[in-house]
C-alpha positions in Angstrom: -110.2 -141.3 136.3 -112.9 -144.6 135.5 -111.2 -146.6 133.0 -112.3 -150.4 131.9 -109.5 -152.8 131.5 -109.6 -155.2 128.6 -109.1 -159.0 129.1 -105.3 -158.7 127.5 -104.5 -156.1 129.4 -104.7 -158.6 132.5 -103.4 -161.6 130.6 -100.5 -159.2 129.3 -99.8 -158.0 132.7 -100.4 -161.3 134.9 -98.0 -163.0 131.9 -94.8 -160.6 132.3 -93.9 -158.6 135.4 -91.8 -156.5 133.3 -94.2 -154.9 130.6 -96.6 -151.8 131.2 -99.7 -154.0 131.3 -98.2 -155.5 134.5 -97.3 -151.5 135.9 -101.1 -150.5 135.1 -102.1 -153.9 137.2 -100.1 -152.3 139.8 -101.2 -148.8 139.7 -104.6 -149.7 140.0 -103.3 -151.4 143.1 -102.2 -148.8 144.6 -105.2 -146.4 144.2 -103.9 -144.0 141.5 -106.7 -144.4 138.7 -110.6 -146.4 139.2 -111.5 -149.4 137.6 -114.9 -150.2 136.6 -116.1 -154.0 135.8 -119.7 -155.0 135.1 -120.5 -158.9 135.8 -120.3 -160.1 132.3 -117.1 -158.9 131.5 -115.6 -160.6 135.7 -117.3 -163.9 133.7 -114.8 -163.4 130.4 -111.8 -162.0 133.1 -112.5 -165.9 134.8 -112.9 -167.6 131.7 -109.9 -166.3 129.7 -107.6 -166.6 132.7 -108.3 -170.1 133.3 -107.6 -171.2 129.8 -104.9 -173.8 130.3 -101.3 -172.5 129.7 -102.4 -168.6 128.8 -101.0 -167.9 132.5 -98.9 -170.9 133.4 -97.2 -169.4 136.7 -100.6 -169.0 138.4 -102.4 -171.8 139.7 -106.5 -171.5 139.2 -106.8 -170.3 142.8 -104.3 -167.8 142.6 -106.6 -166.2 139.6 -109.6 -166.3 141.6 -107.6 -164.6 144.4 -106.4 -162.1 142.4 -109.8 -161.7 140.4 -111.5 -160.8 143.5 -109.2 -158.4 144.5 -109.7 -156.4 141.2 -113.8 -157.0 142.0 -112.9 -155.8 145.3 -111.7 -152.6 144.2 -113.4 -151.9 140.8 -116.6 -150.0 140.6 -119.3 -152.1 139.6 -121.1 -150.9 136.2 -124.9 -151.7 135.7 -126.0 -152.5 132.4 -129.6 -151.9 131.7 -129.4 -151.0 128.0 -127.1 -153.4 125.4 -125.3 -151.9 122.7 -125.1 -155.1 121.0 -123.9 -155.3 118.3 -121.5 -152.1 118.0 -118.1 -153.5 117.3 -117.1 -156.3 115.1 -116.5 -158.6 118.2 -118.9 -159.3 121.1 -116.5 -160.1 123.6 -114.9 -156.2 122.7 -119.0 -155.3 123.2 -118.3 -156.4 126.8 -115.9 -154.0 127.6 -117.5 -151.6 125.5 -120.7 -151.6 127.2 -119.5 -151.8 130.6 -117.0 -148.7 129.7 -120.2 -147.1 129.1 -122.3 -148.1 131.5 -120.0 -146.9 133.9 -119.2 -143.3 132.2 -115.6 -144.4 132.1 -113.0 -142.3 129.8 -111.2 -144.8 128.8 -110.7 -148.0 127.4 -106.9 -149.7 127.8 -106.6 -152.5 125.4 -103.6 -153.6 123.0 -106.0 -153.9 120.3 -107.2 -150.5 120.0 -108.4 -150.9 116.4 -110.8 -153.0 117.7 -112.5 -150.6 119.3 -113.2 -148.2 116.6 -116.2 -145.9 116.6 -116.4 -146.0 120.6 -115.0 -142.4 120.7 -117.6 -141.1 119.3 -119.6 -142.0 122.5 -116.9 -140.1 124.7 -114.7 -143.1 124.9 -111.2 -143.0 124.4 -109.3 -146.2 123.6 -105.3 -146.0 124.7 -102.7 -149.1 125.0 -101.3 -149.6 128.4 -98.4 -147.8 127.9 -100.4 -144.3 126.6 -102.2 -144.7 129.8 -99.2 -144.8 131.8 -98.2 -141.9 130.4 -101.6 -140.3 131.2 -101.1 -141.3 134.5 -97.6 -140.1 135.0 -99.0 -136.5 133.3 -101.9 -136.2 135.6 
């Protein structure tokens, strides 16, 4: 299963240990779904995890560490055609547009309202704890 991540999925999960954002993190980790990430949207990972106090128990190189361990494993989406713009908010076009650059099923977000419309292109748009229980049913 391809899936794209949304930016507050990784501040949600790098933010609490405890919450299923973090236990997605970790499953992806530990192989049991694919991740796919275009450039643009690595750019807005960086740039929203380095805001100051949005993650205060990392320090800026433990983000990069950890950001290129997700680049490290995710599958890299090429974008050669922009669907810009298809949802009310271009930094949700990011994910969008990777997500279907990359044929990916899902997106996991905790704003899935924001993504309205995308299932009509094959994408379906879950909170982290409906894919965990994908996961867990696959």
């Amino acid at each position: 299963m391809l899936v794209v991540l949304d930016t507050n999925v990784l501040v949600s999960g790098l933010r609490s240990v405890l919450g299923a954002s973090n236990a997605v993190l970790r499953r992806l980790a530990l192989g049991d779904y694919r991740a796919a990430v275009s450039t643009a949207l690595c750019l807005e990972y960086d740039d929203v995890l380095n805001r100051p106090g949005l993650v205060p128990t990392y320090s800026p190189q433990q983000i990069a560490i950890y950001l290129d361990s997700v680049c490290a494993i995710a599958e890299e989406a090429y974008i050669y055609f922009r669907w810009r713009p298809f949802l009310p908010d271009p930094k949700d076009d990011l994910v969008f547009e990777c997500a279907l650059a990359a044929g990916a099923t899902h997106i996991v977000t905790h704003n899935c309202n924001d993504f309205r419309g995308t299932e009509s292109l094959g994408i379906s748009v879950v909170t982290p704890r409906q894919f965990l229980a994908i996961l867990n049913a696959s």
